[in-house]
C-alpha positions as CSV (number, residue, x, y, z in Angstrom):
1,X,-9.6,31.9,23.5
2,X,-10.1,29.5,26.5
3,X,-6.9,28.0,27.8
4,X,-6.1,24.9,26.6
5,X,-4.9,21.5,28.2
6,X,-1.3,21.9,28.0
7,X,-2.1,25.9,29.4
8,X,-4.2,24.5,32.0
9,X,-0.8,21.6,33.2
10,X,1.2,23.4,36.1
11,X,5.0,23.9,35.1
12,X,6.2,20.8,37.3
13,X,3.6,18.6,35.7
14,X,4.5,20.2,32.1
15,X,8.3,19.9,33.0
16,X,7.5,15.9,33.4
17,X,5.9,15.3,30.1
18,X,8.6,16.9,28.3
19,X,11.3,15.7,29.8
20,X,9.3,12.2,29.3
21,X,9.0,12.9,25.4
22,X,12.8,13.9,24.7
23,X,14.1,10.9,27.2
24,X,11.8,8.5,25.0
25,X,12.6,10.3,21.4
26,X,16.9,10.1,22.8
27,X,15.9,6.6,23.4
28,X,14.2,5.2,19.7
29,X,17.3,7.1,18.2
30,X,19.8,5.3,19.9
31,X,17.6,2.0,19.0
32,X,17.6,2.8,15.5
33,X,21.2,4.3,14.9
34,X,22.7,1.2,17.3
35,X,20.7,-1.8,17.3
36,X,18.9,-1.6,13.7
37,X,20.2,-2.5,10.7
38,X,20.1,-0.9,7.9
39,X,17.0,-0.1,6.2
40,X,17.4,-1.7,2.9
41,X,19.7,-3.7,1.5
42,X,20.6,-4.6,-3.0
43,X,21.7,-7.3,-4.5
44,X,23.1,-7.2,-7.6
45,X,22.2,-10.0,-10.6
46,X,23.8,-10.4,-14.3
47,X,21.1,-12.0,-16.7
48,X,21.8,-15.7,-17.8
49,X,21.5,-16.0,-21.5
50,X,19.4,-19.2,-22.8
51,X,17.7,-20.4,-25.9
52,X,14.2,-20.5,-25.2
53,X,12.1,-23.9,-25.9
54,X,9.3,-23.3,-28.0
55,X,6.5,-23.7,-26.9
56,X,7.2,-23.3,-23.2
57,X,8.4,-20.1,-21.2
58,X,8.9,-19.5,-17.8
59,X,8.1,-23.5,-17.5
60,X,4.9,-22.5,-17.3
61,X,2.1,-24.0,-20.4
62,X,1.3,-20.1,-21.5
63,X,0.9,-18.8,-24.4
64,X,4.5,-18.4,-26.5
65,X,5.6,-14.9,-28.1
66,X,7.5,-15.0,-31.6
67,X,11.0,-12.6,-30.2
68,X,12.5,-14.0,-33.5
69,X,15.2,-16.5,-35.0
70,X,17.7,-17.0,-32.4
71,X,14.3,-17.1,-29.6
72,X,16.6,-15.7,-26.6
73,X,15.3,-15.3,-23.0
74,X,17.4,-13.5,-20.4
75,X,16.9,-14.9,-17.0
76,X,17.4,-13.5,-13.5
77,X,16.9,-16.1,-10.6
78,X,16.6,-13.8,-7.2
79,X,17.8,-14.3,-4.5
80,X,21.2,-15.3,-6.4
81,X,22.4,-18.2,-4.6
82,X,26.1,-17.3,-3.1
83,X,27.3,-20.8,-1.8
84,X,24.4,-21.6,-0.7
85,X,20.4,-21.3,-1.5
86,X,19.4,-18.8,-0.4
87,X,15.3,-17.5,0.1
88,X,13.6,-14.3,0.9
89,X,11.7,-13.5,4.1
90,X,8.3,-12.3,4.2
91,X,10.2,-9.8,6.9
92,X,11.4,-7.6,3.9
93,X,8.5,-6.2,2.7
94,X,8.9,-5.1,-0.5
95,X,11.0,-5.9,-3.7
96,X,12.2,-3.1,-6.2
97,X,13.8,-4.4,-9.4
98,X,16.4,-1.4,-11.3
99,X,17.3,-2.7,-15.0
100,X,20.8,-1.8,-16.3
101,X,21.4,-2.3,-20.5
102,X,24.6,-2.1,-22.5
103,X,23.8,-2.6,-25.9
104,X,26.3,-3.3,-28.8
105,X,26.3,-1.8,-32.3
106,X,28.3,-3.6,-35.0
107,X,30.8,-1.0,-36.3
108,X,29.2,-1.2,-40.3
109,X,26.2,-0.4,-39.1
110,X,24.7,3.1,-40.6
111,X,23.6,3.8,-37.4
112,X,26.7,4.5,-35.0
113,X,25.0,6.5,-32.5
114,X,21.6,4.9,-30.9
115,X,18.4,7.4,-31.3
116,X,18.0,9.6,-28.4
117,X,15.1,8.1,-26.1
118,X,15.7,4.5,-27.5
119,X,12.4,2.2,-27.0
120,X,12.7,-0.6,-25.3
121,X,9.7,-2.8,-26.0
122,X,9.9,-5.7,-23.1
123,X,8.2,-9.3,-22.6
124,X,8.3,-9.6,-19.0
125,X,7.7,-12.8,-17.3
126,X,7.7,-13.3,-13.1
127,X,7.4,-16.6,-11.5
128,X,7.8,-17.9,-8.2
129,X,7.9,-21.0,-6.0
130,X,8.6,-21.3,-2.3
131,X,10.2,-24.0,0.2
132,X,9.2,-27.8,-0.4
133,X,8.0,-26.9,-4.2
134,X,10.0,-28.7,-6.7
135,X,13.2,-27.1,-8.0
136,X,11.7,-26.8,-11.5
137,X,7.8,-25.9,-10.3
138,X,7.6,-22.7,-10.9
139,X,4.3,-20.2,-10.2
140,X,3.8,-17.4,-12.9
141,X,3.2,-14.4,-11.0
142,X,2.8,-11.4,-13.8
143,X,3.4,-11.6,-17.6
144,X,3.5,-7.9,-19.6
145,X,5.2,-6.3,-22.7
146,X,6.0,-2.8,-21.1
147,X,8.1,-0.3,-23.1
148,X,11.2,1.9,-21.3
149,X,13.0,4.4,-22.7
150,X,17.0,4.1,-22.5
151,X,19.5,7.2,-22.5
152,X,22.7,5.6,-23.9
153,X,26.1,7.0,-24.4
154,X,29.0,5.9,-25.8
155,X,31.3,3.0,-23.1
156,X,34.3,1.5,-25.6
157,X,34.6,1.2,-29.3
158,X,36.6,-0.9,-31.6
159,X,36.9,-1.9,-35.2
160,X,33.9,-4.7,-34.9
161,X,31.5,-2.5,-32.7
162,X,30.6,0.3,-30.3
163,X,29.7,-0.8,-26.4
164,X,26.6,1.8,-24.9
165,X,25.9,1.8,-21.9
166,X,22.5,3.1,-20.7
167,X,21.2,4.3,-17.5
168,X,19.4,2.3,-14.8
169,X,15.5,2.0,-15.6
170,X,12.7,0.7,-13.6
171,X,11.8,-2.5,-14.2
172,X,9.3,-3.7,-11.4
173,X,8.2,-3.0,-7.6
174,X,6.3,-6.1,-5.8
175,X,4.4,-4.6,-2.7
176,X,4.8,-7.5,-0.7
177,X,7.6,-9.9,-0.6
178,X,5.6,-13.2,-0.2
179,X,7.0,-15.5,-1.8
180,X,10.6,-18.0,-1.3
181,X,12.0,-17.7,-4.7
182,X,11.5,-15.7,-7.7
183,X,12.4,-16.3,-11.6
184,X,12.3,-13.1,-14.0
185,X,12.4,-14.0,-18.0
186,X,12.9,-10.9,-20.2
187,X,12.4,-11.1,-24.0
188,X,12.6,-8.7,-26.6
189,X,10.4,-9.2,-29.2
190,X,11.2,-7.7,-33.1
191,X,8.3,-6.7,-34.9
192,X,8.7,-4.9,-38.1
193,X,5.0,-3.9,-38.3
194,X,4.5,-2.6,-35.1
195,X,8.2,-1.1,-34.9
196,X,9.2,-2.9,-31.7
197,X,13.0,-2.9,-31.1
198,X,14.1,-2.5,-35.2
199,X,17.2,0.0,-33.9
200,X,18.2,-1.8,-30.8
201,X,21.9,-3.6,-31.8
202,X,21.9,-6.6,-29.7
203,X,22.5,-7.1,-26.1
204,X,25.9,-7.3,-24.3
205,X,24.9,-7.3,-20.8
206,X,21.7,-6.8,-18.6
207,X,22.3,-6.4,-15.1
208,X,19.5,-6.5,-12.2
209,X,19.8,-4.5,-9.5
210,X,17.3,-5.8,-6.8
211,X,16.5,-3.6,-3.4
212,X,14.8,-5.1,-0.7
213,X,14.0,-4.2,2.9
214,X,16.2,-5.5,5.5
215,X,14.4,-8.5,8.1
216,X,15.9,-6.8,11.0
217,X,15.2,-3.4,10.1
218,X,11.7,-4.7,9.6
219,X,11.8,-6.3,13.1
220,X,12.8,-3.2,15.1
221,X,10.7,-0.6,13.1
222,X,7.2,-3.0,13.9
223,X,8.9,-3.6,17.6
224,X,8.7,-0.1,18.0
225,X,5.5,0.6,16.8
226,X,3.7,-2.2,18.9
227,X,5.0,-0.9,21.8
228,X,4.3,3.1,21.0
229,X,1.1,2.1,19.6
230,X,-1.2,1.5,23.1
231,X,1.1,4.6,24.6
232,X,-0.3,7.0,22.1
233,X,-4.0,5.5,22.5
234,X,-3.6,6.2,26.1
235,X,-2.1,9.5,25.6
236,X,-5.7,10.6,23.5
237,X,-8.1,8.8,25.9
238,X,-6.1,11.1,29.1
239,X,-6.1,14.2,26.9
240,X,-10.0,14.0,25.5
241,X,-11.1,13.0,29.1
242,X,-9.3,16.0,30.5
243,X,-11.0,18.1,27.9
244,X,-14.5,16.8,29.4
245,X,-13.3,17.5,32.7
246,X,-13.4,21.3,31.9
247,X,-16.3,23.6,32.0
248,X,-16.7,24.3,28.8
249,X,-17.1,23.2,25.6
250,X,-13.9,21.7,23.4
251,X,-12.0,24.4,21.7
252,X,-10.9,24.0,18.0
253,X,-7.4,23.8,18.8
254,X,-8.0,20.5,21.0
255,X,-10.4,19.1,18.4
256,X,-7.7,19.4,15.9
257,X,-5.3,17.9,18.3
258,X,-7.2,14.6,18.6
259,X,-8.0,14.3,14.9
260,X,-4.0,14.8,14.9
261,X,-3.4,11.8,17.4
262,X,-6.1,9.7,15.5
263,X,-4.3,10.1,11.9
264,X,-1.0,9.3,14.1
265,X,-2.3,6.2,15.5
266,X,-3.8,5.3,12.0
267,X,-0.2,5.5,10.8
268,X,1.4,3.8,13.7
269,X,-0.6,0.8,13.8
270,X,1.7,-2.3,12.8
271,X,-0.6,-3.4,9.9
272,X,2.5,-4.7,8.4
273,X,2.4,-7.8,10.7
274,X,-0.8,-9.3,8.7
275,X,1.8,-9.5,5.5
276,X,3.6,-12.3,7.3
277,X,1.0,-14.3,7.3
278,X,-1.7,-13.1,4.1
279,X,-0.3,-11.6,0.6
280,X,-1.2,-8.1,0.7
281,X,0.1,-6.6,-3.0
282,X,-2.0,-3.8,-2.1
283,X,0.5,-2.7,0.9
284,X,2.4,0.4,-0.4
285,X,-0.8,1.6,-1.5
286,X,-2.2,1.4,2.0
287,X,1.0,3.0,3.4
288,X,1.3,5.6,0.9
289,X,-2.5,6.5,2.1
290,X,-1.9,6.4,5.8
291,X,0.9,8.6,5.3
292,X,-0.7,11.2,3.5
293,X,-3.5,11.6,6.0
294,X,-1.7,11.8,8.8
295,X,0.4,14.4,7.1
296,X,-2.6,16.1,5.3
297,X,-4.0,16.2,9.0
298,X,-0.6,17.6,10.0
299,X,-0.7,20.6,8.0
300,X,-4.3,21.3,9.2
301,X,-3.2,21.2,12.2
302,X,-0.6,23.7,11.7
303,X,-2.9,26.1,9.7
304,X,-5.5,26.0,13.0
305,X,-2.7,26.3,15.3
306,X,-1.2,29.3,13.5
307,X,-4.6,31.0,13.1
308,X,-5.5,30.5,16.9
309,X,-2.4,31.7,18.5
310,X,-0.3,34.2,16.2
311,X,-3.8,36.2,14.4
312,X,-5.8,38.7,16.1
313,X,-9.0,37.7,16.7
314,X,-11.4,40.2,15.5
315,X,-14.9,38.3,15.9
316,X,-15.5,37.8,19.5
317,X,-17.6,34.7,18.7
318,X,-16.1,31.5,18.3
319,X,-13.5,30.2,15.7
320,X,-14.7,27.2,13.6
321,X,-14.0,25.4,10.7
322,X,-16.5,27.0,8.5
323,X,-15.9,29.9,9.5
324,X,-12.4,31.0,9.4
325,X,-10.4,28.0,8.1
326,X,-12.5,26.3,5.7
327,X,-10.8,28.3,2.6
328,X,-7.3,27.1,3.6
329,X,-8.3,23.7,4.5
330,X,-10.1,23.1,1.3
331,X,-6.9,23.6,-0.5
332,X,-5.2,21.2,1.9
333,X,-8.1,19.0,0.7
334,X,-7.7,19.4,-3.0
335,X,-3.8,19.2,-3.2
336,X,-3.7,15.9,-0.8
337,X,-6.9,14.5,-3.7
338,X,-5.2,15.4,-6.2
339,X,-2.1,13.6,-4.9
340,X,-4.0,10.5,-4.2
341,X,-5.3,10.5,-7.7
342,X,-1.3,10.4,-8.9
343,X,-0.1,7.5,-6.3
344,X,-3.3,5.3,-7.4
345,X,-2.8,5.8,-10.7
346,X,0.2,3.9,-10.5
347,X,0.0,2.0,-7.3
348,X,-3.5,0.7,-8.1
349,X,-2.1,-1.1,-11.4
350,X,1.0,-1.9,-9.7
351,X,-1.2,-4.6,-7.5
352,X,-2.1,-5.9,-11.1
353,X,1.0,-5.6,-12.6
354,X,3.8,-5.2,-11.0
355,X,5.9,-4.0,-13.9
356,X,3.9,-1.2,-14.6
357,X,5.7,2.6,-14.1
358,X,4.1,6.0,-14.7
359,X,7.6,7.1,-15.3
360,X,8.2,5.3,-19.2
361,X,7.1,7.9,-21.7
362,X,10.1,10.3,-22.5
363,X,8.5,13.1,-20.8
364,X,8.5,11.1,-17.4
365,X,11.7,10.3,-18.1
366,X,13.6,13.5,-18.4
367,X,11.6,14.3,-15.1
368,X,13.1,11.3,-12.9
């Protein structure tokens, strides 16, 4: 096989580009590990009990749910104000909500012990408002009636009832943290005809557990990729003009090097600044896609690289795709499809509704 660029560099001028490449790799470590906060940060929220008004919920005019006598709403207000009002920041990104339930049996109830995979049939209401709106004037965002499946065991028990606490479920993930303020109303509906929470016991606590990605992690991470960004362009335009420079034709090694660089530069390309400006719900879908082609394109890469340098080569013509790859890249093709199928199943109703999970039937959840 023809030599390739890097063969072709002298050992001085090979020297300089590594030593270039650790210095600068040494250097966004330190950045990150001393400078950067941390990546995410929680906040954690216990639901406010209220009586709901009828007709009304989520002060919005929308269409009212029967959920029973008593007609309870569980509210969650986030950020939760500590002294002070406090708002997000379109800086971080994303929202994740984690629901926490500890459910309370009376003790001469037949049933001591709840059934294993207890259904949780939700009425989920989102709403939000933002700086200068009206403290009451509130946006709805997503209404749903999703169903989780708790795991309980057994907290504290005394003569008048039995305390379970269940394991964390998810709850909701919003793809792009637009929005000042945001006001979560949970309801749980009892419907003897359909079977929706007959076995449930009633509520003792609900906690939130709300992740969120720090502003300033946000600020360093996109700092660093606007200033890497034009370096790696200019990296590709020196390497495929030196490829041109050569007598001879590209080899398949160096095309697969610049389809490499390509899905790099796809991936680090600080897309992420348009959220401050435009809603994009559809941005962890994008991200989850960019990421999987520059790491489908990886593993390509590796499978070229590995049949071009460590194999024998038998056939004195040529290597090429078709040829001697395309049986091993086809699977790289299918697995990274099939893949893409899974995250849009799920991602692509996420930008719908945001409290939508692939993980709530009982199989899913044995497997989280």
């Amino acid at each position: 096989m023809a030599g390739t660029i890097l063969e072709n560099l002298s050992g001085r001028k090979l020297s300089v580009l590594v030593t270039l490449l650790l210095l600068s790799q040494v250097a966004c470590f330190l950045l990150g590990g001393l400078l950067a906060p941390l990546p995410a940060g929680h906040q954690v929220i216990l639901a406010m009990v209220c009586k709901d008004t009828p007709g009304r919920q989520n002060d919005t005019t929308f269409g009212f749910i029967y959920v029973g006598m008593e007609n309870i709403v569980y509210i969650f207000q986030m950020p939760l104000p500590r002294g002070e009002e406090l708002d997000y920041s379109r800086w971080q990104q994303n929202l994740i909500g984690v629901l926490q339930v500890d459910i309370a049996y009376n003790s001469d109830v037949s049933l001591i012990d709840p059934p294993k995979d207890l259904q949780l049939t939700v009425d989920t209401r989102l709403a939000y408002r933002n700086k200068g709106d009206r403290q009451n004037d509130w946006k709805l965002y997503a209404h749903a009636l999703e169903k989780r499946y708790l795991d309980c065991s057994l907290k504290t028990a005394s003569q008048e009832e039995s305390l379970f606490s269940c394991d964390m479920v998810p709850l909701f993930e919003l793809g792009d943290l637009h929005h000042d303020f945001y006001l979560l109303n949970l309801r749980f509906p009892i419907d003897t005809d359909m079977k929706m929470n007959l076995n449930l016991g009633h509520m003792h606590d609900l906690t939130l557990t709300v992740i969120h990605q720090n502003g300033g992690f946000t600020k360093v991470w996109l700092s660093l990729k606007t200033v890497l960004f034009p370096f790696v362009v200019a990296i590709m335009i020196w390497f495929w003009r030196r490829v041109h420079i050569l007598q001879r034709s590209p080899a398949l090694l160096e095309y697969m090097l610049i389809y490499l660089g390509a899905a790099l530069t796809f991936l680090n390309f600080p897309l992420e600044f348009l959220s401050l400006f435009i809603e994009m719900p559809y941005m962890l879908l994008l991200s989850d896609i960019r990421q999987g082609v520059f790491y489908a394109m990886l593993l390509s890469f590796w499978l070229v690289f590995a049949g071009e340098h460590m194999l024998i080569q038998e056939s004195p013509y040529k290597s090429t795709i078709r040829s001697r790859y395309w049986k091993h890249l086809s699977a790289v093709v299918v697995g990274c499809l099939s893949l893409f199928m899974f995250d849009i199943c799920e991602r692509g109703v996420q930008m719908r509704n945001p409290f939508y999970s692939i993980w709530t039937t009982p199989l899913a959840h044995e497997w989280q």
